[in-house]
C-alpha positions, 0 to 999 in steps of 0.5 A, spaced: 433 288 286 433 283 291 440 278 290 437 271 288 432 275 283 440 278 281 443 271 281 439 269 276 439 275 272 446 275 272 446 267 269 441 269 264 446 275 262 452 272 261 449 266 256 446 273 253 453 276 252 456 269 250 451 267 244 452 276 243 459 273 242 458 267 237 453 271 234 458 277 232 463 271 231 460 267 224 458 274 222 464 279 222 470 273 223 474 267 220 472 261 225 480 261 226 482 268 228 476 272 232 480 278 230 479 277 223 475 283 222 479 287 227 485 286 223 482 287 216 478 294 218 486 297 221 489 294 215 483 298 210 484 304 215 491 304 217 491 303 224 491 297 229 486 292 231 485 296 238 484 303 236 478 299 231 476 295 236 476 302 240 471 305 235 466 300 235 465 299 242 466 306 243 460 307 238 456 303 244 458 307 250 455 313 246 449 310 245 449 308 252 450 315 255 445 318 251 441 312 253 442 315 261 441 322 259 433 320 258 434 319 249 429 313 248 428 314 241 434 309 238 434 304 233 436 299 238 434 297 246 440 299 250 440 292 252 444 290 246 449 296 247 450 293 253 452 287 250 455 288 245 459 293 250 461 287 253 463 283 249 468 288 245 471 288 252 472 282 253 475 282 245 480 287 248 481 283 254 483 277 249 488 282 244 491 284 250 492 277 254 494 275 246 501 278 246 503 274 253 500 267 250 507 263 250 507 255 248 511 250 253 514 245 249 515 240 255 508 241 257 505 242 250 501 247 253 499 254 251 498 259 258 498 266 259 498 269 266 490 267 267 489 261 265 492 254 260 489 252 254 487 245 253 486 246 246 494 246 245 494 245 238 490 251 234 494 256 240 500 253 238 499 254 230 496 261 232 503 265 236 
């Protein structure tokens, strides 16, 4: 694949993912917290929201490997293992990056090692 053909595949997978995510998002979560259903399952299952998390994603892995080793026959495309793959790394990523959310009373921000939110209140409500 010649790199224009990939730069625009690689928008269109990116906005792929992102309506993945909203999509996952208003079927499995509380608008208020995208962990919500991370956090219910470990609490049905006694684990942690991560080693859910794990579990999902790790279904999709399979099913991608199983897809790489010639089996075809599944009851999605693996283009939608892809992205839910994704998706729940990029969720992992969250969860992690969670624990190091702090709240700056002088600059009413929330920041963490990557990046300063600039919808402060709903962080702040939520560390």
């Amino acid at each position: 694949m010649q790199k224009t053909h990939f730069d625009e595949f690689f928008d269109y997978m990116v906005n792929e993912i992102k309506q993945t995510r909203d999509e996952g998002q208003k079927e499995y979560a509380k608008a208020s917290d995208v962990f919500d259903d991370f956090v219910q399952t470990a609490e049905l299952t006694g684990t942690t929201p991560g080693m859910v998390l794990y579990t999902f994603l790790n279904k999709h892995i399979r099913g991608i490997g199983s897809f790489i080793r010639g089996h075809e026959s599944q009851r999605e495309h693996v283009s939608g293992r892809i992205k839910d793959s994704i998706v729940y790394l990029m969720l992992l990523w969250a969860m992690i990056e969670e624990d190091n959310m702090e709240y700056n009373e002088e600059t009413t921000k929330v920041t963490n090692r990557y990046w300063t939110s600039t919808n402060t209140k709903e962080y702040k409500d939520g560390i």
